[in-house]
C-alpha positions, 0 to 999 in steps of 0.5 A: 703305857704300853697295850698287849693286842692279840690278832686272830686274822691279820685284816681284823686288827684294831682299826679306828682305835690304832689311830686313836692309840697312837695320838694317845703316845701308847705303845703296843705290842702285837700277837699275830696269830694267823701268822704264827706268833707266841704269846708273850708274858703279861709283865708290863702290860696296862692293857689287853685287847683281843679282836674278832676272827672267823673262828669260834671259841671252841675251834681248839682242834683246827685253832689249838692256840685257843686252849692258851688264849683262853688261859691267857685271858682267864690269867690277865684279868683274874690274876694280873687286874690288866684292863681288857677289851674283847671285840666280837670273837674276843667278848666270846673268848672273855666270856668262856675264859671266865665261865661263861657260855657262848653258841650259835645264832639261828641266824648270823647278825650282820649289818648296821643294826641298832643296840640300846644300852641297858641302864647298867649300861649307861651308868658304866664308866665305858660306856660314859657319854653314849646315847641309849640307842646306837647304830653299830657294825655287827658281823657275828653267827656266834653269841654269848648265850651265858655270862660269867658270875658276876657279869653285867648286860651293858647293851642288847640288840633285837637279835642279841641279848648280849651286846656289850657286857663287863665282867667286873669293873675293868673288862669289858667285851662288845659284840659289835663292831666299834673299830670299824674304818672305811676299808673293813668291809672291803678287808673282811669280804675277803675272809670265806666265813665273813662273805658268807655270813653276809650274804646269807643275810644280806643278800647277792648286793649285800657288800655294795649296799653295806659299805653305802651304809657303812659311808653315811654312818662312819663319822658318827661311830668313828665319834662314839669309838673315841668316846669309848676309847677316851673312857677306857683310858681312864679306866685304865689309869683308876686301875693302874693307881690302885695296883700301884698303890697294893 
């Protein structure tokens, strides 16, 4: 089994889950974009993760290789059935790839905030195990503001209709910030448009009074990451079986 990852700043990778990954004895093959590299085929491929960026979906003039990401994503899980994974900048950029809509906050959402799962939600094989209400990591200006046809809200926040949506039975994108680990905070206040939008919210103190939040909640979200992960390995292995089987 072998994972495409495609990364759109080089701090902002796959976090917990790259432990996770590698227990699991899965390979991964990485794009790194802020460093220049190309997309590759998507032969060969049982998963597709896309991550977060401080850049927005529509940023093609200053990030052209948003123009191919999109087509990319649009082909991996209309064309090839590869099960996928969108994380913040990553569930905007499913959501657009398949018709969607994605646009400005009136204020960025950032800090450790709750999101309540849907019942849709909690009936979905993702999202299997999770309590209806969670606290997570939310670090976004941007949101999906429509869904593509046939999508499905699986968790809102107060701020944020869209938190976690599935677009069919095997993409999924999540607003929120599940990978999180004990140096992503220290690795995103580094990134301009991720400081700013923090202290825009969260004040002059918001990064010292964020990572004490961030050490007392760690443990029981690195928990509810493995559960997501655990459920999406077997989503991925269902889809594997049924394309084996066409």
């Amino acid at each position: 089994m072998k994972f495409l990852v495609i990364k759109h700043v080089v701090v902002e990778g796959l976090g917990i889950f790259e432990k996770f990954i590698s227990q699991a004895g899965i390979d991964t093959d990485t794009v790194e974009l802020e460093k220049g590299d190309p997309f590759p085929d998507l032969e060969n491929y049982q998963a597709l993760w896309v991550m977060g960026g401080p850049m927005n979906v529509d940023d093609e003039l200053d990030y052209p290789w948003l123009i191919e990401e999109k087509k990319l994503i649009q082909k991996a899980v209309e064309n090839f059935k590869i099960p996928y994974i969108g994380v913040c900048l990553g569930a905007q950029l499913l959501a657009v790839a398949l018709g969607g809509e994605v646009g400005p906050m009136p204020t960025p959402e950032v800090g450790l905030l709750p999101i309540t799962l849907t019942q849709l939600g909690l009936d979905d094989s993702l999202m299997s195990g999770l309590s209806e209400t969670l606290k997570v990591l939310q670090w976004h200006g941007q949101e999906v503001k429509k869904l593509p046809l046939g999508s499905k809200v699986l968790a809102s926040s107060d701020h944020c209709h869209i938190q976690a949506f599935s677009a069919g039975k095997f993409a999924y994108g999540l607003q929120f910030h599940s990978e999180i680990t004990d140096i992503t905070v220290d690795d995103w206040i580094e990134i301009p448009e991720y400081r700013t939008d923090l202290e825009s919210v969260l004040g002059s103190e918001g990064t010292r009074d964020l990572k004490q939040a961030v050490s007392l909640q760690l443990s029981t979200m690195n928990t509810h990451a493995k559960l997501l992960f655990d459920n999406f390995l077997i989503i991925i292995k269902e889809q594997m079986y049924k394309i084996h089987e066409l």
